[in-house]
C-alpha positions in Angstrom: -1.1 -2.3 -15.6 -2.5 -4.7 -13.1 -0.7 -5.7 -10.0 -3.4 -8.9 -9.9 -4.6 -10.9 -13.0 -6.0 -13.8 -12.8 -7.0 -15.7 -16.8 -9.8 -18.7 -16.3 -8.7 -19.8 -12.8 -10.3 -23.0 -11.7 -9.3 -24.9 -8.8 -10.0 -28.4 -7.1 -9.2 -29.6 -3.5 -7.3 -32.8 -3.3 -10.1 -35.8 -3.1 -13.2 -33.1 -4.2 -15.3 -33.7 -7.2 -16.2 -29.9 -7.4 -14.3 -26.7 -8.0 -14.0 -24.6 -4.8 -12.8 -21.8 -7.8 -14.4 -21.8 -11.5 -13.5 -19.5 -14.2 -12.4 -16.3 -12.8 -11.0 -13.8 -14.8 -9.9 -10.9 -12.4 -8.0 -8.1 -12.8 -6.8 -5.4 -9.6 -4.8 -2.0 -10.1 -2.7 -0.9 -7.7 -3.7 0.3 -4.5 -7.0 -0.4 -5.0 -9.1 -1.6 -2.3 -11.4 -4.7 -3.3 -13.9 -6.0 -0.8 -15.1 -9.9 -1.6 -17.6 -11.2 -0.5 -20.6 -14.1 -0.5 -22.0 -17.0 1.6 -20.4 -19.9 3.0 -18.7 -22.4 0.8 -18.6 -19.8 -2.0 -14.8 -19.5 -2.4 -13.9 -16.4 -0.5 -11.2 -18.3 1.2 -9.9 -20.6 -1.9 -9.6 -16.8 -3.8 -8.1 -15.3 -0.9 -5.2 -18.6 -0.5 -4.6 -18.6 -4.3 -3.6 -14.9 -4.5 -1.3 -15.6 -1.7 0.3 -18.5 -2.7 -1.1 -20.9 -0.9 -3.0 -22.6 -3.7 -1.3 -24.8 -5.3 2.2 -24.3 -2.9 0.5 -25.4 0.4 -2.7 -27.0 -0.5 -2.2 -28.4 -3.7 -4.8 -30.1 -5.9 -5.6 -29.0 -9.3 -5.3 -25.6 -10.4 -5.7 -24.5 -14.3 -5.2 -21.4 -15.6 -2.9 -17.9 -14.7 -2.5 -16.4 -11.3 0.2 -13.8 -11.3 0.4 -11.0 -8.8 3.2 -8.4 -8.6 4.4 -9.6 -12.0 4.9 -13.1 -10.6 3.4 -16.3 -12.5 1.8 -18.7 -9.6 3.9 -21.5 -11.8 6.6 -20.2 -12.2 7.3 -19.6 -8.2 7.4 -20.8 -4.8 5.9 -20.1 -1.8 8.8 -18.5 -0.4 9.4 -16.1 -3.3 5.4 -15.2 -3.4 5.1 -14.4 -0.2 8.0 -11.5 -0.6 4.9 -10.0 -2.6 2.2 -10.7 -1.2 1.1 -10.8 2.9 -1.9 -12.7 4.2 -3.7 -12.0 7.5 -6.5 -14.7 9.1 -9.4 -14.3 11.0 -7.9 -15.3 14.2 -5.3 -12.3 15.5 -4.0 -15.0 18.1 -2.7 -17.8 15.8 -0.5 -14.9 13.8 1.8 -14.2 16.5 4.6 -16.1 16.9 5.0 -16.8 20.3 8.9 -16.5 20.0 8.9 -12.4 21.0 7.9 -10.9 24.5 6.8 -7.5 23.3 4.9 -5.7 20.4 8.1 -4.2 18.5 9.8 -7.5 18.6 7.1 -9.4 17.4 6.8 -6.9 14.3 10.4 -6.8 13.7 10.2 -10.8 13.8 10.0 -10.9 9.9 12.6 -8.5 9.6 15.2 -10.5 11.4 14.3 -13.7 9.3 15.3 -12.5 6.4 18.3 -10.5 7.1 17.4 -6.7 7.6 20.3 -4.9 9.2 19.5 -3.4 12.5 19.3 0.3 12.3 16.7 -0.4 8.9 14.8 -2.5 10.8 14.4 -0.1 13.6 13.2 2.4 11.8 11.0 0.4 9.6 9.2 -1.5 12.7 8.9 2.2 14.1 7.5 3.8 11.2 4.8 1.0 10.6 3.5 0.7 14.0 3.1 5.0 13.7 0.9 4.5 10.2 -0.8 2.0 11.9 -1.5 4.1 15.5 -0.2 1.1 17.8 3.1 3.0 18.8 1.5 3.3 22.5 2.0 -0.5 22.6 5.6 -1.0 21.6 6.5 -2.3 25.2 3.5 -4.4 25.5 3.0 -8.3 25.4 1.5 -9.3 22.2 -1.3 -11.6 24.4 -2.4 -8.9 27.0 -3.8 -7.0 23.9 -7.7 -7.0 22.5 -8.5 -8.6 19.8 -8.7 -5.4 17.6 -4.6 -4.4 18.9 -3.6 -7.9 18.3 -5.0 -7.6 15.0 -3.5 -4.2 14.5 -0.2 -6.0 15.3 -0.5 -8.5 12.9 -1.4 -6.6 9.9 2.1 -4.3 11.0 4.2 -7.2 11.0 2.7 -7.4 7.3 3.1 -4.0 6.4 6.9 -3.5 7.8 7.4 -6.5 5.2 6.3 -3.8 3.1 4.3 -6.5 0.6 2.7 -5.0 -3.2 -0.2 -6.7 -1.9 -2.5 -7.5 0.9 -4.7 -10.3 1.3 -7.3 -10.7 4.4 -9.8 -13.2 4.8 -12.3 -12.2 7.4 -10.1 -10.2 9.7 -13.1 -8.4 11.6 -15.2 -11.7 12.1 -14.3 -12.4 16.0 -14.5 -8.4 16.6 -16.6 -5.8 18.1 -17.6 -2.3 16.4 -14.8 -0.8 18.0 -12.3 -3.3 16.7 -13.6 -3.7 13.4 -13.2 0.2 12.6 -9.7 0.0 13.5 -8.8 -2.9 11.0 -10.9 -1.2 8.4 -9.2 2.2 9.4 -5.5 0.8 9.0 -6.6 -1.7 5.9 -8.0 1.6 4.1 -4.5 3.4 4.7 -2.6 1.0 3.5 -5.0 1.4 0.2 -4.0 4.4 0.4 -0.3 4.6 0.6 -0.1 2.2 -2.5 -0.9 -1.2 -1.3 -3.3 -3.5 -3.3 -6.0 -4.7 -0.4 -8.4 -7.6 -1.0 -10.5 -7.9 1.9 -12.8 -11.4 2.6 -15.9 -9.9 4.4 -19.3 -10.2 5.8 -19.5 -6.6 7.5 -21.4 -4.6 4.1 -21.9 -1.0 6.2 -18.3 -1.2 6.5 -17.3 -2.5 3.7 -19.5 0.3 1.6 -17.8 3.0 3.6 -14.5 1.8 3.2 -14.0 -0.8 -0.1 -13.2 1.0 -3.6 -14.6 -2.1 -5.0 -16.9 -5.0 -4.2 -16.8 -8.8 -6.0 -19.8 -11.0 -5.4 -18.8 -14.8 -5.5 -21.7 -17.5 -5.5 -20.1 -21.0 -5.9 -17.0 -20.6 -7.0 -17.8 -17.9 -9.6 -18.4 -14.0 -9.6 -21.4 -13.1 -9.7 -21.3 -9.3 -9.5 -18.7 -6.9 -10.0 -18.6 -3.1 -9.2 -18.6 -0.1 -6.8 -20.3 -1.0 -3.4 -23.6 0.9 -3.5 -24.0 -0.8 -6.5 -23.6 -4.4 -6.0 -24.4 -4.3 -2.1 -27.9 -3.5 -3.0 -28.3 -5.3 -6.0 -31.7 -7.6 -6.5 -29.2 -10.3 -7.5 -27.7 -10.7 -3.9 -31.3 -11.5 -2.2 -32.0 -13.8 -5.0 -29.0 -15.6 -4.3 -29.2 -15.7 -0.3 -26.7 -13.2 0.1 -26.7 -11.7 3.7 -27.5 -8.0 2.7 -27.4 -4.7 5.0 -30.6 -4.1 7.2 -30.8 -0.7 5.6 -31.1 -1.9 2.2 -33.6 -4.4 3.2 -36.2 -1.7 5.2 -35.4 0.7 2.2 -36.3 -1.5 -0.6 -39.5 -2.6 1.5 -40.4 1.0 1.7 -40.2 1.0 -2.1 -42.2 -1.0 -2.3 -44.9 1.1 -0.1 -43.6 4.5 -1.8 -41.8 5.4 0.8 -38.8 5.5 -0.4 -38.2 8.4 -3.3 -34.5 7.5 -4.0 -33.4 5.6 -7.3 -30.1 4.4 -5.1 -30.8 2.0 -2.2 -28.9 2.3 0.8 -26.3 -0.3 3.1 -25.0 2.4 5.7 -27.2 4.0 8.6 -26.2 7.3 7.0 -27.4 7.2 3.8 -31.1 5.4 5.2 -31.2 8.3 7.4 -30.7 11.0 4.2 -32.7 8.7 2.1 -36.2 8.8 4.5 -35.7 12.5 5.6 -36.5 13.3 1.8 
């Protein structure tokens, strides 16, 4: 059974003339990891605030259709019930801590306390999280002298100690380095992993082709494509539709072109370019 099911979802902004969100019919499965992705102003975000809640709870306008996640009926619940289901992490690290907590452990067990956990649970539950998510070295530290990678680390940990059915991000990686996106991408594909349902807002395709289960395509509000990631990251569709695509694809399918290339499958990572022109 799906965890996520969204039925002919469509969505306005208050004072906006045109749907941010049009017709999606969506469906996830448990601990499945789903990449989305497409160009500004194509509804990445509005997706990514409706499965958590936030549309029509916080941002109201018009929504029509069924959202239900975990069982839940977008309708038929608040905000503070949704989010019990369903955690959301931003792009910015620094505007998800609270401010209220000196160190790491505090700041993760900051949920925890809110709603009531009894000490010795949340102990071990902060503990535990911080171990699946390799930031254990950092229990002691403050949140802000962290990177940006760590802080993010910390924040998805304070949304996995909440221990969520699903996991929403929407562009996590896009104020990071190499170094610190493969650590978000690491911990996000664990997560998958153990259970929890990821959808992942993303621009980064290498990484999202190594790491993604599955990849949605949305171009103004609609999907587009829908699939495994080698085969809509290198579809002809994307480039028709000013999709940003992987340099690797784009040299490979120019070598094609000259005969170069021998493969039937294009590539997105450095990897498989490298396989792909050694034959």
């Amino acid at each position: 059974m799906a965890i996520v099911n969204l039925q002919n979802v469509t969505y306005k902004y208050p004072l906006t003339e045109k749907p941010a969100l049009q017709n999606i019919d969506l469906q996830m499965k448990e601990g499945e990891f789903v990449a989305v992705i497409g160009p500004n102003g194509a509804g990445k975000s509005t997706l990514c605030y409706t499965l958590a809640g936030f549309v029509p709870h916080f941002f109201k306008g018009e929504l029509t259709g069924s959202v239900e996640v975990a069982r839940n009926e977008t309708s038929k619940s608040n905000l503070h019930e949704w989010v019990l289901n369903v955690g959301l992490a931003f792009q910015n690290p620094f505007n998800q801590i609270s401010g209220a907590k000196y160190t790491v452990f505090e700041e993760i067990a900051f949920g925890l306390e809110n709603i009531g956990v009894p000490r010795e649970e949340m102990k071990g539950r902060v503990k535990e999280a911080m171990k699946m998510t390799g930031i254990s070295d950092l229990a002691d530290r403050s949140p802000y002298s962290l990177s940006g990678g760590q802080q993010q680390r910390v924040a998805l940990t304070s949304i996995l100690v909440m221990q969520p059915k699903v996991l929403v991000l929407d562009e996590p990686t896009s104020q990071m380095d190499p170094i610190g996106t493969r650590e978000v991408f690491s911990v996000v594909r664990t997560m998958a992993e153990r259970g929890m349902t990821v959808i992942l807002a993303e621009h980064k395709m290498e990484w999202i082709a190594n790491f993604a289960d599955r990849v949605i395509a949305l171009h103004e509000g609609q999907i587009l494509v829908d699939g495994k990631p080698g085969e809509v990251l290198t579809s002809d569709v994307l480039t028709e539709k000013g999709f940003g695509i992987s340099r690797y694809t784009s040299v490979a399918r120019r070598a094609r072109e000259l005969g170069l290339w021998k493969r039937d499958t294009l590539p997105v990572t450095l990897e498989e370019a490298v396989k792909g022109f050694k034959e």
